[in-house]
N, C-alpha and C positions, 0 to 999 in steps of 0.2 A: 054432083061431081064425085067421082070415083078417083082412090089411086091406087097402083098396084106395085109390090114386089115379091120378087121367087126367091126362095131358098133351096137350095141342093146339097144335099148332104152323101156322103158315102163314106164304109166304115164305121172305126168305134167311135166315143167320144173323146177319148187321151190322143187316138193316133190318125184317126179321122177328119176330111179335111170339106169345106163344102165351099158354095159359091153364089154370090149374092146379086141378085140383076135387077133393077128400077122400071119399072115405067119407062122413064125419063133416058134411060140408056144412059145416065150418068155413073150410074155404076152399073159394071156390063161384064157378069163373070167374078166379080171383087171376091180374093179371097177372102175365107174366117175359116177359124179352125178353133182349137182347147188352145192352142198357144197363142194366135195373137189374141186371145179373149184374158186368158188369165198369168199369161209368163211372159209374154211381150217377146218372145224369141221368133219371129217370124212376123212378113211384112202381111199387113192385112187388118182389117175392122173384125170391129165384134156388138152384138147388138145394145150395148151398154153405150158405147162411142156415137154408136147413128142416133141414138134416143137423145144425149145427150145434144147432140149436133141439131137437132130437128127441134128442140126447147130449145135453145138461144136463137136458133131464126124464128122461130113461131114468137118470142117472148120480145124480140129485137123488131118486129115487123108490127107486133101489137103496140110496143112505145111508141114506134112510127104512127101509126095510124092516130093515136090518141094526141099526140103531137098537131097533126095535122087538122084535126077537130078540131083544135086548138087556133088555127089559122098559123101556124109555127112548122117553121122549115127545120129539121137538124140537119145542120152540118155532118156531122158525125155518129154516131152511135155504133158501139162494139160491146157485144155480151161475152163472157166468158162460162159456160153452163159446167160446172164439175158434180157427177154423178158418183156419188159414196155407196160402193156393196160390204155388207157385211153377212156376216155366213152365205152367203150367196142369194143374200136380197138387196133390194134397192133400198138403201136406208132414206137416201135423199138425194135431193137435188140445187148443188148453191146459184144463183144466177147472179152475175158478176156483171152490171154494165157502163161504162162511160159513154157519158155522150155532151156534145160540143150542141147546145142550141143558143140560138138569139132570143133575147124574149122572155125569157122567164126563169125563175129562181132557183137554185139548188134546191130549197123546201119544194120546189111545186115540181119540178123533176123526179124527185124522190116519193111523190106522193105519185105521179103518173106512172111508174115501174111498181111500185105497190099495188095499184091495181090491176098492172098487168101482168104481172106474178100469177097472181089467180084469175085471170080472164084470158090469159091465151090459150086458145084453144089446145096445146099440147099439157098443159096443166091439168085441165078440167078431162083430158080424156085418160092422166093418169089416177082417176078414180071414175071411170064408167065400168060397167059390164064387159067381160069379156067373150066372145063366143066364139065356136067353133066347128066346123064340119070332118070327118075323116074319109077320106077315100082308100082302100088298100085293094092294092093289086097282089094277088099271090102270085 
């Protein structure tokens, strides 16, 4: 399985504005720019927000799944994922979740987000290799 999204960018980076389109056509066009990334003056995502957004379902869908190993339904489950930059790196990442199940304890809930921390797949891929290709058109 493969997934895919574009970035388009034109202009500078302060005054420059680009546009962000899914696979999924869930986002279709979405703008980002320097402002909604780092001044919040302007309507639109920034790649800090979607990474952030992509760990609490990845990390929210991994409880699920361990949950359900478990022969255990939740009711509910809601992550809050907040992503900390500093000098313009990603310091970290807190994941925040409540969740409503039948069955089983606060300690063993707490022990099943522990290991979903580090086993969701969006975890483990913020310590893989990065790679990259360049195409330019003059």
């Amino acid at each position: 399985m493969k997934r895919t999204a574009k970035a388009h960018w034109t202009g500078t980076l302060n005054d420059g504005k680009g546009e962000l389109t899914t696979q999924s056509q869930i986002l279709n066009k979405t703008n980002y720019s320097f402002k909604t990334r780092f001044t919040g003056e302007e309507t639109g995502t920034n790649p800090e927000e979607l990474l952030a957004a992509a760990h609490a379902g990845c990390f929210t869908m991994t409880v699920a799944h361990a949950l359900t190993e478990k022969g255990l339904i939740p009711t509910s489950l809601e992550t809050e994922a907040t992503l900390t930059m500093e000098n313009f790196s990603i310091a970290g990442i807190h994941l925040s979740i409540t969740g409503t199940v039948t069955g089983i304890s606060a300690a063993e809930f707490e022990a099943i987000t522990k290991a979903a921390e580090e086993n969701c797949l969006i975890s483990k891929a913020l310590k893989v290799t990065i790679s990259s290709e360049a195409h330019f058109i003059s």
